[in-house]
C-alpha positions as CSV (number, residue, x, y, z in Angstrom):
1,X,0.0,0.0,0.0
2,X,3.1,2.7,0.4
3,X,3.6,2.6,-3.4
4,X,-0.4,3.3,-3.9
5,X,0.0,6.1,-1.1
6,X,2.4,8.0,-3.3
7,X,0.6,7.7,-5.9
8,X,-2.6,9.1,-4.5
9,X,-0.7,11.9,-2.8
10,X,0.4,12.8,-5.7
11,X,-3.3,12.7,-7.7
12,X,-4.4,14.5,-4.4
13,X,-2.0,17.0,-4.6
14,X,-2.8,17.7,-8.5
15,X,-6.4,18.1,-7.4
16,X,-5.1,20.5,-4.5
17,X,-3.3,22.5,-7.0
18,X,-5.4,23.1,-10.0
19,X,-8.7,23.9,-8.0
20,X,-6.6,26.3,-5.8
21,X,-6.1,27.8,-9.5
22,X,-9.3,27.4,-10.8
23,X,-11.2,29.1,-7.3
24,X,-9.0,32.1,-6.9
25,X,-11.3,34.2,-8.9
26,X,-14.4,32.9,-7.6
27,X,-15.3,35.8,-5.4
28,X,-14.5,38.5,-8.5
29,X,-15.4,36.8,-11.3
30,X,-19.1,37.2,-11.5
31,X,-18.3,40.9,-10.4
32,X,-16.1,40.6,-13.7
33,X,-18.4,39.5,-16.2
34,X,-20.9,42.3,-15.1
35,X,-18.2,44.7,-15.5
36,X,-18.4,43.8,-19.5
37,X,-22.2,44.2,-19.6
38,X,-23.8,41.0,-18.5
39,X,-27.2,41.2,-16.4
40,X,-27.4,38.3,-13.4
41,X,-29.3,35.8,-15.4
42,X,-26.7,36.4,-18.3
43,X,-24.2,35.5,-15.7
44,X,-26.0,32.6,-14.7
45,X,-26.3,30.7,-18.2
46,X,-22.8,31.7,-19.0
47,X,-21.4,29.5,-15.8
48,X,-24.4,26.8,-17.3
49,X,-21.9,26.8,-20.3
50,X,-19.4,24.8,-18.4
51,X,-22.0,22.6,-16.6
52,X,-23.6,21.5,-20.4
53,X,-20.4,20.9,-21.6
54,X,-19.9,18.3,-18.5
55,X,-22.9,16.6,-18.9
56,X,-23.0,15.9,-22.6
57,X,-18.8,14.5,-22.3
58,X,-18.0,13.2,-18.5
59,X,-19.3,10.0,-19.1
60,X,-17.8,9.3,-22.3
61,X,-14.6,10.2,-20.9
62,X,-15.0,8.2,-18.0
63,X,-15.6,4.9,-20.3
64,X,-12.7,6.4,-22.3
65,X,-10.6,6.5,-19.1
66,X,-11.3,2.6,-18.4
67,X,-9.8,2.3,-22.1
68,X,-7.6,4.6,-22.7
69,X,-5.9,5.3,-19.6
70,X,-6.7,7.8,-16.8
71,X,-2.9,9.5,-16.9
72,X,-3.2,10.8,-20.2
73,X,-6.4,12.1,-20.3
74,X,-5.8,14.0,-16.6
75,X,-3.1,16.3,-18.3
76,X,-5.1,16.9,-21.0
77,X,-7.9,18.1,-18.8
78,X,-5.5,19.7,-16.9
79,X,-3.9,22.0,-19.5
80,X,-7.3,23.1,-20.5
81,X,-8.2,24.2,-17.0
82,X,-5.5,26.2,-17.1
83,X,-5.9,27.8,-20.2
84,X,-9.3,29.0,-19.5
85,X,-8.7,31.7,-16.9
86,X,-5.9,32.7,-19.3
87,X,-8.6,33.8,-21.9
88,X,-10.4,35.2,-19.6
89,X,-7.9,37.7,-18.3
90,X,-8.1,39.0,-22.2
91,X,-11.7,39.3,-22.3
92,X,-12.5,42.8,-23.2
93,X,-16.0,41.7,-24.2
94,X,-18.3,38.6,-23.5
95,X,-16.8,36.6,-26.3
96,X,-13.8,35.2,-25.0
97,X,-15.4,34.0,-21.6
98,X,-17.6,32.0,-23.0
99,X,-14.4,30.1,-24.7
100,X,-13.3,30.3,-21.5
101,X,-16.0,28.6,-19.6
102,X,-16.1,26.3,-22.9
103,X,-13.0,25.3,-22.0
104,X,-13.1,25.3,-18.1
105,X,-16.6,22.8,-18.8
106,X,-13.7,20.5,-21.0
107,X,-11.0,20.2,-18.5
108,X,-13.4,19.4,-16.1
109,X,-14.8,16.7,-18.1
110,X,-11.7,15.6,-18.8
111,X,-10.0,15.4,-15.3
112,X,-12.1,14.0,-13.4
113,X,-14.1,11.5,-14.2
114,X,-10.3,9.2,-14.8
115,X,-8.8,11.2,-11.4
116,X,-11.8,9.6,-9.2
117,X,-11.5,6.6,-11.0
118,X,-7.3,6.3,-10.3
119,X,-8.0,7.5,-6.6
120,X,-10.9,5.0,-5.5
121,X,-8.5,2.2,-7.5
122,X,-5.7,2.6,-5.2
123,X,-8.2,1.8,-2.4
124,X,-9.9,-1.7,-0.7
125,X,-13.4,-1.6,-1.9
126,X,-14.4,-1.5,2.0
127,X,-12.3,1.7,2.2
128,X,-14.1,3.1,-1.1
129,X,-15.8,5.8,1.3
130,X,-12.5,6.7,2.6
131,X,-10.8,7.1,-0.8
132,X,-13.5,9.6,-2.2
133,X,-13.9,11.6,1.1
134,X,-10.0,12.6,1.0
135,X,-9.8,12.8,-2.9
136,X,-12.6,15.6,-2.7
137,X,-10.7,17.3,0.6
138,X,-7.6,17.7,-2.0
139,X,-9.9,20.3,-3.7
140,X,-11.9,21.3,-1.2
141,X,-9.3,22.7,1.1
142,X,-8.6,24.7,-2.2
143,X,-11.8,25.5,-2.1
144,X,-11.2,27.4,1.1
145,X,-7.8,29.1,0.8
146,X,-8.9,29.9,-2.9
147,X,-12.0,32.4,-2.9
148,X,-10.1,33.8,0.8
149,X,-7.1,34.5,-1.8
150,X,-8.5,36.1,-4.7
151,X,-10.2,38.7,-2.6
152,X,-7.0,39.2,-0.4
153,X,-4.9,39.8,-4.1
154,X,-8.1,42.1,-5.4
155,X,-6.3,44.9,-2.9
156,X,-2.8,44.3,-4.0
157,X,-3.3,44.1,-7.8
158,X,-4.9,47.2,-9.5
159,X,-7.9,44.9,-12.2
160,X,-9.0,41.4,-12.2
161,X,-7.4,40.6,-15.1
162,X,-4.0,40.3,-13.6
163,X,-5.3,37.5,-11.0
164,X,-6.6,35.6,-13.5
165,X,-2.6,35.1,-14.9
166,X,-2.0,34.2,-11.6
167,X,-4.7,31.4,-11.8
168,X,-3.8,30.4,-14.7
169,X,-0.2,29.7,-13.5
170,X,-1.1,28.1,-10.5
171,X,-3.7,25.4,-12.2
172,X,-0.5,24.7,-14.7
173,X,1.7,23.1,-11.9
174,X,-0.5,20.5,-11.5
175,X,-0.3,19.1,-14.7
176,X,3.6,18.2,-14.0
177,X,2.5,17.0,-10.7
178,X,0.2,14.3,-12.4
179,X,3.2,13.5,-15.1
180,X,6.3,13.1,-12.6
181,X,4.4,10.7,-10.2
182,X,1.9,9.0,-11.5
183,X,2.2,6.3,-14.1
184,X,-0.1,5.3,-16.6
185,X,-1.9,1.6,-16.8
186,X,-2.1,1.1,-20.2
187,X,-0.3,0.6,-23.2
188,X,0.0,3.3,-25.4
189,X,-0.4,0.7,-28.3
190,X,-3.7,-0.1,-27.5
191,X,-5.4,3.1,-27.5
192,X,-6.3,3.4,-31.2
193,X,-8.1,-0.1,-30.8
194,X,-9.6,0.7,-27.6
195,X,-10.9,3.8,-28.4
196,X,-13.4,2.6,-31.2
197,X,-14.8,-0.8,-28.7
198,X,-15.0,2.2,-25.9
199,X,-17.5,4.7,-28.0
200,X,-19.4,1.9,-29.7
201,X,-20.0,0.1,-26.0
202,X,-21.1,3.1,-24.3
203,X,-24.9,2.8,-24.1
204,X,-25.0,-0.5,-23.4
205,X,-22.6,0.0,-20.5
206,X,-25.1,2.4,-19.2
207,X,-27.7,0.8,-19.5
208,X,-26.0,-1.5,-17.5
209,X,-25.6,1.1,-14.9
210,X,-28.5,2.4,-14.4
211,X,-30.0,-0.7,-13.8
212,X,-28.2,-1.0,-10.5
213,X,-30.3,0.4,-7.8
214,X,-27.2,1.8,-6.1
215,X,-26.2,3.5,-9.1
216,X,-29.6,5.2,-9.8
217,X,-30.3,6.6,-6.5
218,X,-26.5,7.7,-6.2
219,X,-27.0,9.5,-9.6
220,X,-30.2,10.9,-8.1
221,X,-28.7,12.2,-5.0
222,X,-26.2,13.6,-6.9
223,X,-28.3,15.6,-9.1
224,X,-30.5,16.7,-6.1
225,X,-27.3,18.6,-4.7
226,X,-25.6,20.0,-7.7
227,X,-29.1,21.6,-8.4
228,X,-29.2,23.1,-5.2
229,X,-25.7,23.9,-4.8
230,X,-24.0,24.6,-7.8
231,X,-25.4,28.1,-8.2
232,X,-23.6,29.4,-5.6
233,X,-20.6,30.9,-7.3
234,X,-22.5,32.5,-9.6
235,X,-25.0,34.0,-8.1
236,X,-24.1,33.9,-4.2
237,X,-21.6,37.2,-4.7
238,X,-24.2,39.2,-6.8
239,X,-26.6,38.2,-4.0
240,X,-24.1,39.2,-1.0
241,X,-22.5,42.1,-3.2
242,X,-26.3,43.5,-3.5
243,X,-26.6,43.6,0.3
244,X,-23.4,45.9,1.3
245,X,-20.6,42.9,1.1
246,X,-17.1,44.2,0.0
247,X,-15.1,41.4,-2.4
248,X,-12.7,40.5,0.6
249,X,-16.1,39.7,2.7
250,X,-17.7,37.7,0.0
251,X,-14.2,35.3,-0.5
252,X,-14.6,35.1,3.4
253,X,-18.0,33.7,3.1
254,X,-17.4,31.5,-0.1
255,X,-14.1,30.2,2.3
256,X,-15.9,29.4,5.4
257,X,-18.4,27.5,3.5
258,X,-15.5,25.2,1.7
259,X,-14.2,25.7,5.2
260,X,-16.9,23.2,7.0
261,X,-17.0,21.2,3.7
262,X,-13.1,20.6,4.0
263,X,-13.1,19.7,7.4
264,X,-16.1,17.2,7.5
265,X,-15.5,15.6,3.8
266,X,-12.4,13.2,5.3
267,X,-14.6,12.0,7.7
268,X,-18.1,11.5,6.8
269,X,-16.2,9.5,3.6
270,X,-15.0,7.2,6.3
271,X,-18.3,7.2,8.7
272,X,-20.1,6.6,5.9
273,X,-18.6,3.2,5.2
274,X,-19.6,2.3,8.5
275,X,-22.7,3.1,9.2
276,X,-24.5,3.3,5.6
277,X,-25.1,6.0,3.4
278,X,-28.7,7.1,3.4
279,X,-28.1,8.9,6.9
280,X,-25.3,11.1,5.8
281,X,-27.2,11.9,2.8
282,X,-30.2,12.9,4.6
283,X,-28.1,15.1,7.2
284,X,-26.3,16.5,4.7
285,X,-29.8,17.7,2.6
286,X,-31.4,18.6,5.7
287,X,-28.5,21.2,6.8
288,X,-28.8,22.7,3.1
289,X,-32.4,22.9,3.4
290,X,-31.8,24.9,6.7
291,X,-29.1,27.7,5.2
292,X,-31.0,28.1,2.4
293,X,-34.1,29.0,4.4
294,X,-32.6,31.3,6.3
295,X,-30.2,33.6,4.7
296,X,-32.6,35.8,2.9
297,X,-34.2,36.4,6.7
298,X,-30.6,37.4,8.1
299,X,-28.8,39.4,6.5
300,X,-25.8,40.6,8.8
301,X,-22.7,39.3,7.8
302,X,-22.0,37.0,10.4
303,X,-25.6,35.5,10.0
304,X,-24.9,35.0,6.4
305,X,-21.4,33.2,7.2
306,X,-22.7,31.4,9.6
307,X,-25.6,29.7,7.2
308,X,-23.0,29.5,4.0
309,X,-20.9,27.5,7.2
310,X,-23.5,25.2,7.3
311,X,-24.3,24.1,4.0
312,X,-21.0,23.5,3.2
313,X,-21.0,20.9,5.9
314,X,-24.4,19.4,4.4
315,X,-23.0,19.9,0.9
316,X,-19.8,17.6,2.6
317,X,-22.3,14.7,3.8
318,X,-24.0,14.2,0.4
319,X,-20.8,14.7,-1.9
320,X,-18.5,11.8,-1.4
321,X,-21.5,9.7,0.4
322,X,-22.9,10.0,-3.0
323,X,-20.1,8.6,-5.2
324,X,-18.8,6.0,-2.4
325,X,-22.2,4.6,-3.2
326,X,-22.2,3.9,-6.5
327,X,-18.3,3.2,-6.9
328,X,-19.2,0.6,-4.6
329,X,-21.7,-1.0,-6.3
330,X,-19.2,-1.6,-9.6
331,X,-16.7,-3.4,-10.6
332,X,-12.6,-1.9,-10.7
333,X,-12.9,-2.2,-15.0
334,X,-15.5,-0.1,-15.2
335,X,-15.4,2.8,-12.2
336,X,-14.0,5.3,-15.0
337,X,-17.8,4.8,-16.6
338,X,-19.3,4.8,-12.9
339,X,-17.5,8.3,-12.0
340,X,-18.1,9.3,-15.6
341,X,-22.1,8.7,-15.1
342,X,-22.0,10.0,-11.2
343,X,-20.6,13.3,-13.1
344,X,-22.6,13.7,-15.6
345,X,-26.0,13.5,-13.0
346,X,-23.6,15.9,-11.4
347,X,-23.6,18.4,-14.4
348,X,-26.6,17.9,-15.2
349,X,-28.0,19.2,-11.7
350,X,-25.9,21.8,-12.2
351,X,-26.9,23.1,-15.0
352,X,-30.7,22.9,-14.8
353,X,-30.0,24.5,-11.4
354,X,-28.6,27.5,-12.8
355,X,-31.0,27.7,-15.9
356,X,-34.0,28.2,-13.1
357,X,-31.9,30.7,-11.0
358,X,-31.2,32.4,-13.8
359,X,-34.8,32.3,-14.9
360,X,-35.7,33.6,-11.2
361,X,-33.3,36.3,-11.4
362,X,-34.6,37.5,-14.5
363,X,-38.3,38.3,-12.9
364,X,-37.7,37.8,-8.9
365,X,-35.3,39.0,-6.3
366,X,-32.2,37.1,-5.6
367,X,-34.0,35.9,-2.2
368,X,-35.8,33.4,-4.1
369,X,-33.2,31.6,-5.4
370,X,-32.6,30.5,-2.3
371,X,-35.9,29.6,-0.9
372,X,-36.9,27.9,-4.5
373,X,-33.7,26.0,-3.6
374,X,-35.1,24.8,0.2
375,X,-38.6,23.8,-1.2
376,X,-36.6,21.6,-3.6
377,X,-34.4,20.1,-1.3
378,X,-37.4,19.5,1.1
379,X,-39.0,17.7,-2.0
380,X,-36.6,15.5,-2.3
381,X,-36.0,14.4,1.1
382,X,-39.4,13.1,0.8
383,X,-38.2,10.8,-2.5
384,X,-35.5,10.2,-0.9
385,X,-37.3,9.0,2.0
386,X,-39.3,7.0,-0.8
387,X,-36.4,4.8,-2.2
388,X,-34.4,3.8,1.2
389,X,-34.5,0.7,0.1
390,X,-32.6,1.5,-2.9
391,X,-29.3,1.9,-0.8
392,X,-29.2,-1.0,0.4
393,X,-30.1,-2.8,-2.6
């Protein structure tokens, strides 16, 4: 197991890197876009360009990955992650960030669904809990010291645009992490021949999938938080930015809630294998459904830390709880295709999450992005609470 360690250090430590990158301009960037004439719901379906592009290619590449190899295709998602706040930074109208959210919603694609699939591999399948709870703290403490960052260097450089060429530098190192220690599992000879049995097998191999209850409800749960969730960068800062908060407070905010997420995503991977999955899951969407209910009616900034606080730690119950349970439920050959699928109900939430914000925005306050968001997650409890059995199964 000391070999695997290293290796997974070092696919943690990629992870840590490029979303470190990739979140620095988290608390600016929406600011950004409506500096170069975007309205809110504008804003909204340009982040959904990156969330389509993940759901129409994750799970392709993740049945790619189990072909292919998962090396190869992590630097290539790599590089593109870190071109894409490069073209931003040369934005001078809304052109170039939609390439660049184009090409964020590639690397994405790209990266992950092989990363999760190499991390939960170096892992016992009892332990698969354990795996994806400290893969996802390699981004997630990014995910703190990131936003709390780019609002720190917003008083020390004079425009946005020179953070984002500091982003873009950053998310570059990790691709030599992922090529000087880790080592690829298949032969380069194969891939040509590979590549045409992977694309002609993928429906059947979902079909195969979905057929497993574990996989389904996994894929459900999934979808449930990334619709619930996944707004948040996009329209969280126009929301707290609209109420008095200063760019610094807003990465403080965005940080505390990665914060809780970071801290509790280690160890509710690991609970999880122990006592079952359903009751993390329905903590975790429970806490959600309680910040989301409540910041619109507090509005001090310690009230609305406190709340973001809190659905990050729901958000870190349901996350790797989620993909522990299908991974789980599959064999090792084909958990590129599982994390591929578990992505892609990812994206998918994600995006039809943001098209209805945005649609709110357009005719509502931003208050009721958040309680539309609480009635759905108390909707889905109930289903949830409807299909126990199918964790289990």
């Amino acid at each position: 197991m000391e070999g695997k360690e290293k290796i997974f250090l070092a696919v943690f430590a990629a992870n840590f890197v490029s979303t470190f990158g990739e979140t620095i301009p988290q608390p600016f960037q929406p600011l950004f876009l409506t500096s170069l004439g975007l309205s809110a719901a504008v804003v909204g379906l340009f982040y959904n360009v990156k969330n389509i592009v993940q759901t129409i290619i994750r799970t392709p590449v993740g049945v790619l990955s189990d072909k292919l190899g998962r090396r190869r295709l992590m630097s290539f998602g790599l590089i593109l992650l870190a071109i894409s706040p490069l073209i931003m930074a040369l934005s001078h109208d809304p052109v170039l960030p939609l390439l660049a959210m184009l090409l964020g919603g590639l690397g994405v694609s790209i990266y992950y669904p092989p990363s999760e699939a190499y991390a939960s591999s170096l892992y016992p399948p009892e332990k698969i809990g354990e795996a994806m709870g400290r893969f996802h703290l390699g981004w997630a403490i990014s995910a703190i010291i990131g936003p709390f960052v780019g609002g720190f260097l917003t008083l020390v450089f004079p425009s946005f645009r020179q953070i984002y060429f500091v982003a873009s530098a950053v998310t570059l190192l990790s691709v030599g992490i992922i090529l000087l220690f880790t080592r690829e599992e298949i032969d380069t000879m194969r891939v040509s021949h590979e590549f045409g049995n992977a694309i002609r097998s993928l429906p059947a191999t979902m079909i195969i999938l979905l057929k497993n209850k574990k996989v389904l409800i996994s894929s459900i749960v999934v979808f449930i938080h990334s619709f619930t969730n996944w707004w948040i960068p996009a329209f969280f800062p126009l929301f707290a930015s609209g109420i008095g908060f200063e760019v610094t407070m807003i990465g403080i905010a965005l940080t505390v809630n990665s914060l809780l997420m970071g801290l509790a995503l280690p160890i509710m991977g690991k609970v999880s294998d122990k006592i079952g999955r359903l009751k993390p899951i329905i903590a975790g969407l429970s806490l959600s459904l309680v910040g989301f209910a409540f910041i619109p009616f507090f509005k001090g900034a310690l009230s609305i830390i406190f709340l973001m606080a809190i659905i990050g730690f729901g958000a870190a119950l349901v996350f790797p709880v989620s993909q522990a349970l299908m991974l789980e439920a599959i064999p090792e050959g084909e958990k590129g295709a599982g994390t591929g699928l578990w992505g892609t109900s990812m994206s998918l939430g994600g995006a039809l999450g943001i098209f209805t914000m945005s649609a709110l925005s357009s005719f509502a306050s931003l208050d009721w992005i958040f309680f539309f968001s609480a009635i759905f997650t108390c909707i889905s409890l109930i289903v949830l609470a409807l299909l126990k059995s199918y964790f289990t199964a």
